[in-house]
PLY file of the C-alpha trace (Angstrom):
ply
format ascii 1.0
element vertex 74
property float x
property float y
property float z
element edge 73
property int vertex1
property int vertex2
end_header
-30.55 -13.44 -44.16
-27.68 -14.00 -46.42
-25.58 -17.56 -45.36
-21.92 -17.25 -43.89
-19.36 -18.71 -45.69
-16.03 -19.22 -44.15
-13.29 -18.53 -46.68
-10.24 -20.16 -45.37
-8.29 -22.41 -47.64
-8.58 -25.74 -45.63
-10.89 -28.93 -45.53
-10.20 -29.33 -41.77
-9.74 -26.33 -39.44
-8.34 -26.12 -35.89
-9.21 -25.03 -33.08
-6.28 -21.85 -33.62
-8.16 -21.58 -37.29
-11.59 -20.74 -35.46
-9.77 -18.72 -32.66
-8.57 -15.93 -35.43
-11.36 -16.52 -37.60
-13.78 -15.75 -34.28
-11.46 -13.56 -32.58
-12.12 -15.93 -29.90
-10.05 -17.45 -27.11
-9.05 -21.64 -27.36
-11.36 -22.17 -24.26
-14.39 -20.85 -25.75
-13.91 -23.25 -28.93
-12.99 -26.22 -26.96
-15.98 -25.60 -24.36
-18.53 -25.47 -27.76
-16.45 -28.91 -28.65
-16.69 -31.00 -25.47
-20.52 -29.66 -25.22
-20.69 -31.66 -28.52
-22.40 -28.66 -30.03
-20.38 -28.44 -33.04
-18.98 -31.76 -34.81
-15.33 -32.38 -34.98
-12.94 -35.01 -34.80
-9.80 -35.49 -31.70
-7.15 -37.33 -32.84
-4.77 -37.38 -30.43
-5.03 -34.01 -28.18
-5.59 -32.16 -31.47
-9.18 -31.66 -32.77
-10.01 -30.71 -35.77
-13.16 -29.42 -37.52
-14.77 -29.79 -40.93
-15.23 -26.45 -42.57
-19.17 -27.06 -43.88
-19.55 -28.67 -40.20
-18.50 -24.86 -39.23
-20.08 -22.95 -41.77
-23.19 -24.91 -40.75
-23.02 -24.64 -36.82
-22.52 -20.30 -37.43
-26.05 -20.55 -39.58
-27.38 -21.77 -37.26
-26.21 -20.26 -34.36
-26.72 -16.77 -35.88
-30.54 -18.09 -36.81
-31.47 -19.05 -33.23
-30.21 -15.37 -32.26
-32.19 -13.84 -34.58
-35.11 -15.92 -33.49
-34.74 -15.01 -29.87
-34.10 -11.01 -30.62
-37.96 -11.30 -32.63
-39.65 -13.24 -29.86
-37.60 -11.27 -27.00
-39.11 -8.00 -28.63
-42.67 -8.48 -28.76
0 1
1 2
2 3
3 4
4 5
5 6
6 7
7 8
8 9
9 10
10 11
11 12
12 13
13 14
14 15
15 16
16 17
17 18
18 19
19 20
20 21
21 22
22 23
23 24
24 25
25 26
26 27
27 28
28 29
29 30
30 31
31 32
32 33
33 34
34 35
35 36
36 37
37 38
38 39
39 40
40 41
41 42
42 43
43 44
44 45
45 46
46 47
47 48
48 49
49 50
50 51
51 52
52 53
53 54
54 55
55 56
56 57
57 58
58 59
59 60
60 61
61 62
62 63
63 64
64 65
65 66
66 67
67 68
68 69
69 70
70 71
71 72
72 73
């Protein structure tokens, strides 16, 4: 399985970067932020996440489903 890169020109990335890069709403990234599940930083009311830190939690995220589609199938 080939690694996801995120190609977006920034360090940091907020939670409106993941929203269009996900095609996700703000409450689905900021559940997966107070669950602690993916690092990131608040400063303020703002909270901002490292792109590798990103890169790294959509690895693994898209490992465990492929995990769970092999072992749900036999």
């Amino acid at each position: 399985m080939e690694r996801i890169t995120v190609d977006l020109p920034k360090e940091w990335l907020s939670v409106t970067d993941i929203c269009e890069y996900m095609d996700v709403s703000a409450y689905v990234v900021t559940r997966v932020l107070r669950s602690e599940e993916l690092p990131a930083v608040k400063m303020g009311r703002e909270w901002r996440i490292a792109r590798g830190d990103f890169e790294n939690w959509l690895n693994a995220q898209r490992l465990a489903s492929a995990l769970r589609t092999r072992l749900d199938a036999k």
